[in-house]
C-alpha positions as CSV (number, residue, x, y, z in Angstrom):
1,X,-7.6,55.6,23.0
2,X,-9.5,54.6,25.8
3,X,-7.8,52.2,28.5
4,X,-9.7,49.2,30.9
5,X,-8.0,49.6,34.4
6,X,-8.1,45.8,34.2
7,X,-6.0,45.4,31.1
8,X,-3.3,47.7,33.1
9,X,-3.2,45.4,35.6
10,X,-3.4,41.9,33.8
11,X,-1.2,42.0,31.2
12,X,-2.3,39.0,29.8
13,X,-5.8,39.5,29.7
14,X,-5.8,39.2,25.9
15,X,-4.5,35.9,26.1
16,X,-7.8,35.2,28.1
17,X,-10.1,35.9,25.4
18,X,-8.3,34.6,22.5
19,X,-10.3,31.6,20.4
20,X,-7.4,29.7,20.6
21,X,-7.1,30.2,24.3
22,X,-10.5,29.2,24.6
23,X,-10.6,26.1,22.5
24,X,-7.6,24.7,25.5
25,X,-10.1,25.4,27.9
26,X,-12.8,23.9,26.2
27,X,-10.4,21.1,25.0
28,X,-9.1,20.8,29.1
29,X,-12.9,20.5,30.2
30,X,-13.4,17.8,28.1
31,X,-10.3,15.8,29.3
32,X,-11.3,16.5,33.3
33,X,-15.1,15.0,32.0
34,X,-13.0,12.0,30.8
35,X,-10.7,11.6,33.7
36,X,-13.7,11.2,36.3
37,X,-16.0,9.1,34.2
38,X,-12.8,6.6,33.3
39,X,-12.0,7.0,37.1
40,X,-15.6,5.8,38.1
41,X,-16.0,3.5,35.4
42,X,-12.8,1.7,36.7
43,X,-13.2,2.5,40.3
44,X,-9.5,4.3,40.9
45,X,-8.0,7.5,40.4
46,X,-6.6,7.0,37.0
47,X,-4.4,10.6,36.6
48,X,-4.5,13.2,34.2
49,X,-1.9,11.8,31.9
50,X,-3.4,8.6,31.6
51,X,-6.9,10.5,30.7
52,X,-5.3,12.9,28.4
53,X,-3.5,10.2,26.2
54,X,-6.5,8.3,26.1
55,X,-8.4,11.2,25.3
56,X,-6.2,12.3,22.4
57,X,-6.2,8.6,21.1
58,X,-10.2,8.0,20.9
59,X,-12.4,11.1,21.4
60,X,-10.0,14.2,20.4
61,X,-10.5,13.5,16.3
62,X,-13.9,13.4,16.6
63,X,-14.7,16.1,19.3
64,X,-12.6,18.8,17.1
65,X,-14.4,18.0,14.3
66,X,-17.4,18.4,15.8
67,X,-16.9,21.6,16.8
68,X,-15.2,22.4,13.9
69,X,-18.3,22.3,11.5
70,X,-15.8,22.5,8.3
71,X,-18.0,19.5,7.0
72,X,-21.8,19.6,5.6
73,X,-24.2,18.3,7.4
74,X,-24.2,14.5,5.3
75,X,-20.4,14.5,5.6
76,X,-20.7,15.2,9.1
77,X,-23.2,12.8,10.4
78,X,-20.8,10.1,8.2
79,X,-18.0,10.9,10.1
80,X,-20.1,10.9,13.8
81,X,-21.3,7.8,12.9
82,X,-17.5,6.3,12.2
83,X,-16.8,8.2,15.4
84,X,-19.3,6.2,17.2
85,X,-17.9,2.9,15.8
86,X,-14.4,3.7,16.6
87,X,-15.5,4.8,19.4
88,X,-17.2,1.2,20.6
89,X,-14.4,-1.0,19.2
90,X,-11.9,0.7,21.8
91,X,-14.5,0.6,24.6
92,X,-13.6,-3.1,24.6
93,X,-9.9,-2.2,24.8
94,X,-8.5,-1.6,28.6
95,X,-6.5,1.6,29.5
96,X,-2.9,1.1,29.1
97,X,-0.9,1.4,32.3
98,X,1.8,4.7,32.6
99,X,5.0,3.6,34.1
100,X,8.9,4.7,33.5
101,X,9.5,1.4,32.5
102,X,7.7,1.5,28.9
């Protein structure tokens, strides 16, 4: 069996290219989009937790199963579209604030 010089050295290259691996850093990217355009939209700095919990709580659902594509095309564009609704009602809705005291 044939050995990469690179794999002797990393040991956790595997890790790198693993689908689940990859769906965090796709997942990550998506959280770092939402951080800045939250942060601009409210003209602060508004920290990764903040962005990630509101992440999780309206996009995640919908971005998963998006690129998911367990659903046929009718069934899909259904549940975009709810996506999109949910989506606008909590657009009205103001980030909570983080703070030890909650």
């Amino acid at each position: 069996m044939k050995t990469d010089k690179s794999q002797l050295n990393d040991p956790y290259e595997f890790v790198k290219h693993s689908s689940l691996y990859q769906e965090f850093l796709a997942e990550r990217d998506e959280i770092l989009r939402h951080k800045w355009l939250e942060s601009e939209r409210l003209g602060q700095d508004i920290g990764i937790d903040r962005a990630m919990f509101n992440w999780f709580r309206k996009h995640r659902a919908c971005w998963r199963a998006s690129r998911r594509n367990e659903v046929t095309d009718d069934e899909q564009s259904i549940h975009l579209s709810f996506c999109v609704i949910a989506q606008r009602s909590n657009e009205n809705t103001s980030l909570p604030l983080l703070t030890g005291s909650q």
